[in-house]
Each structure stands twice: as structure tokens, then as C-alpha cells.
N, CA, C and O atoms as a MOPAC input file, in Angstrom:
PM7 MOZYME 1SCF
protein

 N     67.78700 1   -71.42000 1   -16.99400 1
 C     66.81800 1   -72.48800 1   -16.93000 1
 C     65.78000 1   -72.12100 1   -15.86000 1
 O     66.37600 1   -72.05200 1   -14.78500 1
 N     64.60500 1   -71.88500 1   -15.72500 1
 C     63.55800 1   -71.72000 1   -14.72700 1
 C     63.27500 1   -72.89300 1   -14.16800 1
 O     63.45300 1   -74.07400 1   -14.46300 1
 N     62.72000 1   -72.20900 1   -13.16000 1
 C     62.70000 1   -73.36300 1   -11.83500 1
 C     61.15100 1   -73.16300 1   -11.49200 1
 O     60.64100 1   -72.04300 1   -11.50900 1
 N     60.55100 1   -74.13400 1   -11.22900 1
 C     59.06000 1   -74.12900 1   -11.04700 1
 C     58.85900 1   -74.80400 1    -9.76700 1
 O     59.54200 1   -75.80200 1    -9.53700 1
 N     57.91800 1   -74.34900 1    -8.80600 1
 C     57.25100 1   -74.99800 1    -7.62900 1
 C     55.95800 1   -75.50200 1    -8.08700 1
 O     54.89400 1   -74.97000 1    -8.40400 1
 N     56.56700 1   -77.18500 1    -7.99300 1
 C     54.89400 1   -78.03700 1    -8.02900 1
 C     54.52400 1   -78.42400 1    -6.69200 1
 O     54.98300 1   -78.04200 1    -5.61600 1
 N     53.57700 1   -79.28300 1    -6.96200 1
 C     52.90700 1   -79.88200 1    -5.43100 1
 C     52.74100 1   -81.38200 1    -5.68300 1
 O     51.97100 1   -81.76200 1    -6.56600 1
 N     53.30000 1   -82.07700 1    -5.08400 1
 C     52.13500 1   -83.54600 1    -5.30500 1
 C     52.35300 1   -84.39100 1    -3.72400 1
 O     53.35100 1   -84.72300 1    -3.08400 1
 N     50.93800 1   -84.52100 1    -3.51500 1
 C     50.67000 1   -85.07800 1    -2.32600 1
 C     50.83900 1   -84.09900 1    -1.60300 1
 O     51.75600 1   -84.26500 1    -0.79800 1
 N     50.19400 1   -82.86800 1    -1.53500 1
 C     50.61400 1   -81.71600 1    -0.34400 1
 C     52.34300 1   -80.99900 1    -0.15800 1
 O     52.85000 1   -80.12900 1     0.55000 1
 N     52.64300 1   -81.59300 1    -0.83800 1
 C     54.10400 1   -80.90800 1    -1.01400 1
 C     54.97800 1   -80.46700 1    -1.74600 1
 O     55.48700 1   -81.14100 1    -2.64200 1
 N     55.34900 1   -79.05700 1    -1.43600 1
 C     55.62400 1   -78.17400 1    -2.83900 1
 C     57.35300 1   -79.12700 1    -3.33600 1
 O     57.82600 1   -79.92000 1    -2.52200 1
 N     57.99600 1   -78.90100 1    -4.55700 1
 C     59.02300 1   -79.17700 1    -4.76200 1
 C     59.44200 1   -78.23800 1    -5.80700 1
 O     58.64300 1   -78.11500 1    -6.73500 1
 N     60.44300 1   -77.59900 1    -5.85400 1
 C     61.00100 1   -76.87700 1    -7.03500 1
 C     61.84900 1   -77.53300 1    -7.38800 1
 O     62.77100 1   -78.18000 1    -6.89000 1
 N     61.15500 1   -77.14300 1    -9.06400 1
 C     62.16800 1   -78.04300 1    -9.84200 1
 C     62.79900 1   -77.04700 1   -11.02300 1
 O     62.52500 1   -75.84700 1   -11.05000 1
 N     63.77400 1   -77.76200 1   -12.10300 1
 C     64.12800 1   -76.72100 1   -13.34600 1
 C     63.60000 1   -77.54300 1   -14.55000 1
 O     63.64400 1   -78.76800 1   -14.66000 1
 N     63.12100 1   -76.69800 1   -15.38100 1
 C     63.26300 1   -77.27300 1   -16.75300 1
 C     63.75000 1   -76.45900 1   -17.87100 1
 O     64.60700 1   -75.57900 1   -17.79200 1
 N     63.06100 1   -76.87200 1   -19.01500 1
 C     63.75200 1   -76.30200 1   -20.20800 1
 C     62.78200 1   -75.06500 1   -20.65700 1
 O     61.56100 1   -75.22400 1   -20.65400 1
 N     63.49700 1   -73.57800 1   -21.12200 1
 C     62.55800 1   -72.87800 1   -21.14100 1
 C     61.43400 1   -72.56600 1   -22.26200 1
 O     61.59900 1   -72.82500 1   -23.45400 1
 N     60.27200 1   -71.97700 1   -21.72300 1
 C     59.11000 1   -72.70400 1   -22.15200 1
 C     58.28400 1   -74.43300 1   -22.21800 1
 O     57.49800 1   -75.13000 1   -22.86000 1
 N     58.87800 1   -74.40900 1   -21.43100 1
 C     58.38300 1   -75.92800 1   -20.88200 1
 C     57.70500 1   -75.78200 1   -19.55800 1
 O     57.61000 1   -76.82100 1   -18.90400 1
 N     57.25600 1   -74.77900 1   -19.08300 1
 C     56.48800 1   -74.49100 1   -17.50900 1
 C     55.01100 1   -75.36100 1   -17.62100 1
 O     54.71100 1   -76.22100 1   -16.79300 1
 N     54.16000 1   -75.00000 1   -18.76000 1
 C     53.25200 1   -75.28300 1   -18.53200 1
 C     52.77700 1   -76.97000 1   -18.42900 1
 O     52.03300 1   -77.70500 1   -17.78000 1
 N     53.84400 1   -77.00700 1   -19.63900 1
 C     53.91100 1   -78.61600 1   -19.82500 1
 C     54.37200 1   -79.32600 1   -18.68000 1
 O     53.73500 1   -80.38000 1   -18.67000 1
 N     55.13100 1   -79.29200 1   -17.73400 1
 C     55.80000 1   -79.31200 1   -16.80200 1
 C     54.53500 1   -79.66300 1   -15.47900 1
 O     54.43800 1   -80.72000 1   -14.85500 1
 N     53.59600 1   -78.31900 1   -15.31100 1
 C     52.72100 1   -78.37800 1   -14.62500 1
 C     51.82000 1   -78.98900 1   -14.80700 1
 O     51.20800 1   -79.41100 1   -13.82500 1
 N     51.36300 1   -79.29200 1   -16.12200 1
 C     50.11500 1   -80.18300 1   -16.36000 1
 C     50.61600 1   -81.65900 1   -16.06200 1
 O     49.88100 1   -82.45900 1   -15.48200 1
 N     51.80500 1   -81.96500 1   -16.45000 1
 C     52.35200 1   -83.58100 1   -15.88900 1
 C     52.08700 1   -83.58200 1   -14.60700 1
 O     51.22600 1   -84.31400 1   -14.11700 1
 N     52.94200 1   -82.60100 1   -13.80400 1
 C     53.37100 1   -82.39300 1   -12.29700 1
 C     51.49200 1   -82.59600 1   -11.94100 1
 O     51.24500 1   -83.08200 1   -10.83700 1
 N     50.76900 1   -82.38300 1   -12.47400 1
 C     49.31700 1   -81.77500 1   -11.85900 1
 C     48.53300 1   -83.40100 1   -11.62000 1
 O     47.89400 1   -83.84200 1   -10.66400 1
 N     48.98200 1   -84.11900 1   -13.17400 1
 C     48.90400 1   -85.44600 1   -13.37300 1
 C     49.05400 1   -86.22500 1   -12.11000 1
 O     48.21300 1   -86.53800 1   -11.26700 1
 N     50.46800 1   -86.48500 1   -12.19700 1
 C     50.86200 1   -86.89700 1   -10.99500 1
 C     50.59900 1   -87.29400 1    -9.75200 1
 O     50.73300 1   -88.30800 1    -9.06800 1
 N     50.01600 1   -85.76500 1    -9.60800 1
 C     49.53600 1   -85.13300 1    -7.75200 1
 C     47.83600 1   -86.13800 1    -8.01700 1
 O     47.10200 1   -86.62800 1    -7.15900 1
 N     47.72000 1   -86.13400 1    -9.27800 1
 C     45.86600 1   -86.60400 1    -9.07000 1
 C     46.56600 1   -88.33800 1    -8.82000 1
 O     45.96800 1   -89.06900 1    -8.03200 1
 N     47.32300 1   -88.65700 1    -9.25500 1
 C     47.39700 1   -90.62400 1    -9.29400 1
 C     47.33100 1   -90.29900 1    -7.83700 1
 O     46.28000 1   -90.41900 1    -7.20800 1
 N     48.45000 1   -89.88600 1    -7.29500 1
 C     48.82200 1   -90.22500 1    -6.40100 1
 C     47.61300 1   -89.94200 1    -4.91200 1
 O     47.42300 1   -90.72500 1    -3.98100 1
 N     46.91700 1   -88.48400 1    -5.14700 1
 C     45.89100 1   -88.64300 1    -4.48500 1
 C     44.82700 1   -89.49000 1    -4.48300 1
 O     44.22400 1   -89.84800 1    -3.47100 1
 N     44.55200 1   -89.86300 1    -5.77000 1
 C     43.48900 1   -91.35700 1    -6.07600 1
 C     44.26100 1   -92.34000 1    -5.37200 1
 O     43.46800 1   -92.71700 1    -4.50900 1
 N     45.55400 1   -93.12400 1    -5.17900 1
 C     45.95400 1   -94.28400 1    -4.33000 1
 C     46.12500 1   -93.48600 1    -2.98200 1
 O     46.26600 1   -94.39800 1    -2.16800 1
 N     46.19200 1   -92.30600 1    -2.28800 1
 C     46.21400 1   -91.94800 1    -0.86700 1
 C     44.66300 1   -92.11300 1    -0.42500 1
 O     44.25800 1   -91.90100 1     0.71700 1
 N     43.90400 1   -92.50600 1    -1.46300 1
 C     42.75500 1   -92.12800 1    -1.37400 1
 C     41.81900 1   -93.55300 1    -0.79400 1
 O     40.90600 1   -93.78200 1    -0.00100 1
 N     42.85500 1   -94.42900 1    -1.91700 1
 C     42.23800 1   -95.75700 1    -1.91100 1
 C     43.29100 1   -96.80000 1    -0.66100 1
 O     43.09300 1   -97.94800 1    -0.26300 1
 N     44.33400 1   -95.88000 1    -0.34100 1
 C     45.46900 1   -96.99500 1     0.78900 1
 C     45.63700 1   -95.88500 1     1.98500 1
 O     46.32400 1   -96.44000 1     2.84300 1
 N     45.39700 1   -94.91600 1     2.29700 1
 C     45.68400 1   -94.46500 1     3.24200 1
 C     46.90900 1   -93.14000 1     2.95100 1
 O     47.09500 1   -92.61900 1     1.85100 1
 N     47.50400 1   -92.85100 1     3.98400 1
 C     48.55100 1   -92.12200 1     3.54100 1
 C     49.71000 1   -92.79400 1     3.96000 1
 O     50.15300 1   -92.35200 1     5.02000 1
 N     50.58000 1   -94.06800 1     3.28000 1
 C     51.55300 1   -95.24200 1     3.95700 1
 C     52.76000 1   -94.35400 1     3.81100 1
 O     53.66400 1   -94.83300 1     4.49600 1
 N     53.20400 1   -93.07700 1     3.09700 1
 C     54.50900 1   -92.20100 1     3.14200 1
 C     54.37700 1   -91.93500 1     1.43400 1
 O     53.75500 1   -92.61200 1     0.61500 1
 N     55.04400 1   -90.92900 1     1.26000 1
 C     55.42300 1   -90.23000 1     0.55900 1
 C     55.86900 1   -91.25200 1    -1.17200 1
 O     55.34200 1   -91.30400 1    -2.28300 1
 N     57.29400 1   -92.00900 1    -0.42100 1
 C     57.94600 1   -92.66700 1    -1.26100 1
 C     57.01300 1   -93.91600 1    -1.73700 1
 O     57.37300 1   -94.49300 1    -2.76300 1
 N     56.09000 1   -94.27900 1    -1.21000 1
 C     55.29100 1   -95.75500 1    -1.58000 1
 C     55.01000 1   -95.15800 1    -2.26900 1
 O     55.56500 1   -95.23400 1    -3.36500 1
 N     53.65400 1   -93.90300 1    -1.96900 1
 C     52.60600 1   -93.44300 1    -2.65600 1
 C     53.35700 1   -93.35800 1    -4.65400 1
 O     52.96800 1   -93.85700 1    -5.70900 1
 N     54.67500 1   -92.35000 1    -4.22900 1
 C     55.23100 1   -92.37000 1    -5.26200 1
 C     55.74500 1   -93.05600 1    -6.34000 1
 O     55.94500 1   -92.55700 1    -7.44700 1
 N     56.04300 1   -94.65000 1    -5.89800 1
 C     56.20900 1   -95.46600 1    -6.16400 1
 C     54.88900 1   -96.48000 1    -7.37100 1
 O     55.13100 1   -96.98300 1    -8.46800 1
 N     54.10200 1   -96.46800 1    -6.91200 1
 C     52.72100 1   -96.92800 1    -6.53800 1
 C     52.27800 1   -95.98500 1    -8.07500 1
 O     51.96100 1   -96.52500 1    -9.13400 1
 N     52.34900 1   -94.72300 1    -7.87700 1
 C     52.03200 1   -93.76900 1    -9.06900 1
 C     52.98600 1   -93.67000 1   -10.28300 1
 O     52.74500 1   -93.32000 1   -11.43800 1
 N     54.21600 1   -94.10600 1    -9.65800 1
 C     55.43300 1   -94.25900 1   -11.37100 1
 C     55.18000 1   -95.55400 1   -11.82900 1
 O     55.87700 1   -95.97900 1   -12.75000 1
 N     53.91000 1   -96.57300 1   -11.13300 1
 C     54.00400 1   -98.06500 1   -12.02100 1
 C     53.07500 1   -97.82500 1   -12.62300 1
 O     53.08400 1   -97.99100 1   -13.84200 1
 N     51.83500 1   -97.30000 1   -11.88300 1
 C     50.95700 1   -97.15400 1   -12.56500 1
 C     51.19600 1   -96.47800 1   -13.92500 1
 O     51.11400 1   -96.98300 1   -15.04400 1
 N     51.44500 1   -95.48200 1   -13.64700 1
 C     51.96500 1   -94.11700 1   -15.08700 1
 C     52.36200 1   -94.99200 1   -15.80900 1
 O     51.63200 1   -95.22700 1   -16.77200 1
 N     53.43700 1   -95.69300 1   -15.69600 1
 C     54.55900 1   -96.75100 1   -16.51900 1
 C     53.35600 1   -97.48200 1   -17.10400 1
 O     53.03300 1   -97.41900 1   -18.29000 1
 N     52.91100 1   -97.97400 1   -16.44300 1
 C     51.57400 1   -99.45800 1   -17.04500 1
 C     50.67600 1   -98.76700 1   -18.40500 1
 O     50.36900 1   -99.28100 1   -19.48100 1
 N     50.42900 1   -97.47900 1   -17.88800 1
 C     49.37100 1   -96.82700 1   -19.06900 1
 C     50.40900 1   -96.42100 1   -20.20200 1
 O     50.18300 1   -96.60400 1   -21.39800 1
 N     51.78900 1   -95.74300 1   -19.60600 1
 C     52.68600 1   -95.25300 1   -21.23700 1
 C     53.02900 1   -96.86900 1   -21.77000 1
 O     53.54200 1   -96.89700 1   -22.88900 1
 N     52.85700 1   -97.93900 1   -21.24900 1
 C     53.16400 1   -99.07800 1   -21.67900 1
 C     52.06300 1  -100.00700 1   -23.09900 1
 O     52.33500 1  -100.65700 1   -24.10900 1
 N     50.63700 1   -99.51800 1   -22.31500 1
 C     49.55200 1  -100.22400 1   -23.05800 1
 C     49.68800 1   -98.78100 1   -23.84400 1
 O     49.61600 1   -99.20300 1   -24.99900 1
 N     49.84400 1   -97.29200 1   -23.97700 1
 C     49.73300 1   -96.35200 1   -24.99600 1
 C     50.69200 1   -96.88100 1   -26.40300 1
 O     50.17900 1   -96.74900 1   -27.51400 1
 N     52.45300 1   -97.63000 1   -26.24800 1
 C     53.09900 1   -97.97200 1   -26.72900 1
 C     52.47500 1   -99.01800 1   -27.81300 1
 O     52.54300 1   -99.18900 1   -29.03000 1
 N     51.74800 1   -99.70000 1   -26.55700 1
 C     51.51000 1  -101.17400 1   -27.60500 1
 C     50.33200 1  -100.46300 1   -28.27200 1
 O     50.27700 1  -101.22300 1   -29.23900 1
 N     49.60100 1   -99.81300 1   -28.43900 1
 C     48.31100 1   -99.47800 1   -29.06800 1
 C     49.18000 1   -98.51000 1   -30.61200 1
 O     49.00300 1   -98.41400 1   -31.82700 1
 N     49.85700 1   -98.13000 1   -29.86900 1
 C     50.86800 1   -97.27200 1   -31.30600 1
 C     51.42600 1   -98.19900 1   -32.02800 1
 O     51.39600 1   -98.08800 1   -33.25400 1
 N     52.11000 1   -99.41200 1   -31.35300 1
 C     52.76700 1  -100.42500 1   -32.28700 1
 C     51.20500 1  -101.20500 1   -33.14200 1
 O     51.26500 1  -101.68800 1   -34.27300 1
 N     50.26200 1  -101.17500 1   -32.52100 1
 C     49.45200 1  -101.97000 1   -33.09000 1
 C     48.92400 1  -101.29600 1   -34.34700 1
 O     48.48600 1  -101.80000 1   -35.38100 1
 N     49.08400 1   -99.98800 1   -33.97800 1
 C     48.20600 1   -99.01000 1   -34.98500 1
 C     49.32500 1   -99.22200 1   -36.25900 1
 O     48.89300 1   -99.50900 1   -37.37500 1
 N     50.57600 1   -99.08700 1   -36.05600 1
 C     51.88100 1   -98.96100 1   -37.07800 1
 C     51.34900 1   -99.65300 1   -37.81100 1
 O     50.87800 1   -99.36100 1   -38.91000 1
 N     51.37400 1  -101.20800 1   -36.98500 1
 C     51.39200 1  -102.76700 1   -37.31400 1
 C     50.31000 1  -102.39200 1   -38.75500 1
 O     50.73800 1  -102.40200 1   -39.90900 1
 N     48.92000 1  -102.08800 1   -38.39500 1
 C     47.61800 1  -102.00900 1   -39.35400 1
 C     47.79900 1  -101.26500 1   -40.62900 1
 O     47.59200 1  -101.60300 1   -41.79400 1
 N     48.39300 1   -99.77400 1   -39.91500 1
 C     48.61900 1   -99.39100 1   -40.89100 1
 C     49.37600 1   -99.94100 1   -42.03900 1
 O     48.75400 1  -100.33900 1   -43.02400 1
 N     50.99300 1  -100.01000 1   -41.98000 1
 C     51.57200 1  -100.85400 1   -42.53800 1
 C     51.01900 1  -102.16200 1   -43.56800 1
 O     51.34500 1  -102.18100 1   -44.75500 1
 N     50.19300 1  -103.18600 1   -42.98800 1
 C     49.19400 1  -104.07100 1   -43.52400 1
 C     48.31800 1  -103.74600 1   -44.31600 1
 O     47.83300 1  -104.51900 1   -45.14200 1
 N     48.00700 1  -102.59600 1   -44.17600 1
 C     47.15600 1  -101.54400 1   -45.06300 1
 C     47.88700 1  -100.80400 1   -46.06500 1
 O     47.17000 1  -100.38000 1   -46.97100 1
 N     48.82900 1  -100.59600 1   -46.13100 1
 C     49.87600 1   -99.60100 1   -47.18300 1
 C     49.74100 1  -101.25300 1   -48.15700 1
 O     49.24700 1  -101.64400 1   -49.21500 1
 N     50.44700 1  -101.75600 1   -47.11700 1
 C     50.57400 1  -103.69800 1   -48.27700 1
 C     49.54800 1  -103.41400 1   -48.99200 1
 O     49.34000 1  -102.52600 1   -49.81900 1
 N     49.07800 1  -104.05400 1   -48.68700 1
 C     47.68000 1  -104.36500 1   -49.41700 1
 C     46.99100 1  -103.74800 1   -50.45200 1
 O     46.23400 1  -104.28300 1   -51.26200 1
 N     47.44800 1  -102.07800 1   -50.32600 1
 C     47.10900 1  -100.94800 1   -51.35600 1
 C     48.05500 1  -101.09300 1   -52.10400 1
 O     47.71900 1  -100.75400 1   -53.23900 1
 N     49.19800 1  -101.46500 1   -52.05100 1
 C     50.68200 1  -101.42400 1   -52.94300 1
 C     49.76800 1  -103.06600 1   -53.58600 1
 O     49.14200 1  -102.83800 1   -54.62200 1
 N     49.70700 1  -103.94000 1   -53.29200 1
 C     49.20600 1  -104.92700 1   -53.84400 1
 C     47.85100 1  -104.55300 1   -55.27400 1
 O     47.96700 1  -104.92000 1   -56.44300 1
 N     47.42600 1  -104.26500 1   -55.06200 1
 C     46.17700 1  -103.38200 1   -55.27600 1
 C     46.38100 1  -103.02500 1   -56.54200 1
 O     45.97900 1  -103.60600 1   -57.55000 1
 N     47.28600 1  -101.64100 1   -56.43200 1
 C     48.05600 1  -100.67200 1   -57.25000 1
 C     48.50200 1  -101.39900 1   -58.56600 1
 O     48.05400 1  -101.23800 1   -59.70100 1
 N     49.62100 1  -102.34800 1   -58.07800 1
 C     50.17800 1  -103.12100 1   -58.33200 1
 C     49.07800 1  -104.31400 1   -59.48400 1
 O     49.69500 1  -104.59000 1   -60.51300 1
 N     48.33400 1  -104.65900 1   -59.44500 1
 C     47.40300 1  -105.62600 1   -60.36100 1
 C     46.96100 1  -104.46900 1   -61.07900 1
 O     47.53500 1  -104.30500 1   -62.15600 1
 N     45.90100 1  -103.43700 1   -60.69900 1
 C     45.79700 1  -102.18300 1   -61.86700 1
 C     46.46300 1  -101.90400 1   -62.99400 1
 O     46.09000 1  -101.92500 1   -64.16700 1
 N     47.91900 1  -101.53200 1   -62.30100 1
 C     49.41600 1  -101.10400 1   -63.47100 1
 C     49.27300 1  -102.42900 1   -64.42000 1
 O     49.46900 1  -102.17800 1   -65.60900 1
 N     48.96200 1  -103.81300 1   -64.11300 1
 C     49.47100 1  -104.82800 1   -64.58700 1
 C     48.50100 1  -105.46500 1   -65.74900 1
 O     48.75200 1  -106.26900 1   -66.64700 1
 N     46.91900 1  -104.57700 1   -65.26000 1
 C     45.91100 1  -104.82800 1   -65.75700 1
 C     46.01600 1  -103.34000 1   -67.08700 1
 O     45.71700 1  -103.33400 1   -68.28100 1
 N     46.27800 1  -102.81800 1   -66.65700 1
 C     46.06800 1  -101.39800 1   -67.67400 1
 C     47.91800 1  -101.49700 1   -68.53300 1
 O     48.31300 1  -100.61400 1   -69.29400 1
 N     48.55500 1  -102.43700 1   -68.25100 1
 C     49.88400 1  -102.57100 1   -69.56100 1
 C     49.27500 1  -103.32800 1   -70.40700 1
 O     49.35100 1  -103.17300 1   -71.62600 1
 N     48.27000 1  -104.67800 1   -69.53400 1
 C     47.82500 1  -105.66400 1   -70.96500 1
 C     46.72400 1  -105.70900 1   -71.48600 1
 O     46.21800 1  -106.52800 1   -72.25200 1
 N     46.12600 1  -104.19400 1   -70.75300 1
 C     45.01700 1  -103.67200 1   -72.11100 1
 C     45.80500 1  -103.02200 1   -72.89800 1
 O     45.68200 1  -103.23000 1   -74.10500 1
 N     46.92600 1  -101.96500 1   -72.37500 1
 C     48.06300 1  -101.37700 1   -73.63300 1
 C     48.18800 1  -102.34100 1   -74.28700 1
 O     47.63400 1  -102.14500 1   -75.36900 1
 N     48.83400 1  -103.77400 1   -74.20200 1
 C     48.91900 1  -104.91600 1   -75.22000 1
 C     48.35300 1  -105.14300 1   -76.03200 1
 O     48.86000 1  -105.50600 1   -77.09300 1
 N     47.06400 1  -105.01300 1   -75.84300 1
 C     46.09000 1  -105.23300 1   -76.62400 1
 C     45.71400 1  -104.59200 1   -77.57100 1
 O     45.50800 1  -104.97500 1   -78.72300 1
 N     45.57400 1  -103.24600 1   -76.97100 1
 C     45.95600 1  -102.34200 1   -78.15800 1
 C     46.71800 1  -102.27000 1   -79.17400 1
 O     46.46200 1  -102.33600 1   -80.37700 1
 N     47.64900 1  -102.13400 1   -78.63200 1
 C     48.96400 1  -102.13100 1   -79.51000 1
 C     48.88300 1  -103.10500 1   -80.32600 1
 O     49.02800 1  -102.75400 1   -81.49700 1
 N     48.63500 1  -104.65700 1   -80.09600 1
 C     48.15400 1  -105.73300 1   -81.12400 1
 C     47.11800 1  -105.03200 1   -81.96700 1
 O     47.13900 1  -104.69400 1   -83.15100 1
 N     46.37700 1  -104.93300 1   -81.19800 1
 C     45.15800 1  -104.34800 1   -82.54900 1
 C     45.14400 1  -103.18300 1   -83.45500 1
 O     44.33800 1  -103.03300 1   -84.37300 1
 N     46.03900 1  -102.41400 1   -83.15300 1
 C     46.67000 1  -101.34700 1   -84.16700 1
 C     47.43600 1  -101.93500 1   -84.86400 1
 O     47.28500 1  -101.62700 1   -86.04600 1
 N     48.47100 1  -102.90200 1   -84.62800 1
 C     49.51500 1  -103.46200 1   -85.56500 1
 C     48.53600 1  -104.22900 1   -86.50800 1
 O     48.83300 1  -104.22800 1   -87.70300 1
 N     47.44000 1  -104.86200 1   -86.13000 1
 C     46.76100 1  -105.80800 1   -87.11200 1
 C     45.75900 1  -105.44300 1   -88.28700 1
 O     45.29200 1  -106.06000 1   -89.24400 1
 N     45.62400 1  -103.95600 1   -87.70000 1
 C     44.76800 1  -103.04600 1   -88.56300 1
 C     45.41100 1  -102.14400 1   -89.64200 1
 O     44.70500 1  -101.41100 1   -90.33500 1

């Protein structure tokens, strides 16, 4: 398993992940180091663990509204499949009782 040295807030930490996962790893880790310098930025430097703190709600708050924007998108979509199955559905129903019709008018001829 490789072990990677990130930084956030001025301080390196090695960590392990899964291999081929470095880069991905670093671009989060890189993430991170920016929240957390944007609130050292905007509160001072109050320690390590706030700052950190402070940056896993935030993170949390945005994968939270990303969630609901995916459920919303499902939601539409879904409402949209309906609606085409509805759709579909009168066509098939419209094109058997022109077959009907036909079919009457061949039998009558």
C-alpha cells in the first residue's frame, strides 16, 4: 500500500492509500489545505483541530447540497421517464384502434 506526504495548514502528514489512488488522494488532500487556509484566513490561526473541524463541516455542507441536487435530478428525471412511458403508452393505444379500424374495414369490404 503506498504512503503519501500531504500538507494541510503547513503540515506535512503521511498517509496510505490504495494503489493508484496517489493522485486522487492529493487533489482531495490539496482541497482540503485550500478550505482550511480560506477559514485561517478569515479566523486567524485558533489551532490546528478547530481549523479542521471548521473545514470537515463545511466539506460535509457542500457533499450534502451535491446529494440533494442528485436526488433532485433522479427525482426529474424519473418524472420525465413517467411521463414518456405515459406518452408511449396513448400512441400504442392510438395506433391498435387505428389497427381496429382497419381490420373492420377489410372485414366489411
Amino acid at each position: 500500500m503506498p504512503t503519501l506526504d500531504i500538507t494541510i495548514n503547513g503540515r506535512r502528514h503521511t498517509v496510505q492509500c490504495g494503489e493508484g489512488e496517489e493522485g486522487r488522494l492529493r487533489r482531495l488532500a490539496s482541497y482540503v489545505d485550500g478550505r482550511v487556509r480560506e477559514l485561517a484566513q478569515q479566523y486567524g490561526q485558533i489551532g490546528d483541530t478547530r481549523l479542521l473541524v471548521l473545514a470537515a463541516l463545511l466539506i460535509a455542507d457542500e457533499l450534502d447540497d451535491a446529494y440533494a441536487e442528485i436526488r433532485r435530478l433522479r427525482q426529474a428525471g424519473n418524472e420525465q421517464a413517467r411521463e414518456s412511458e405515459a406518452e408511449v403508452a396513448a400512441l400504442i393505444t392510438r395506433v391498435a384502434e387505428r389497427l381496429e379500424q382497419l381490420a373492420a374495414a377489410l372485414e366489411t369490404a
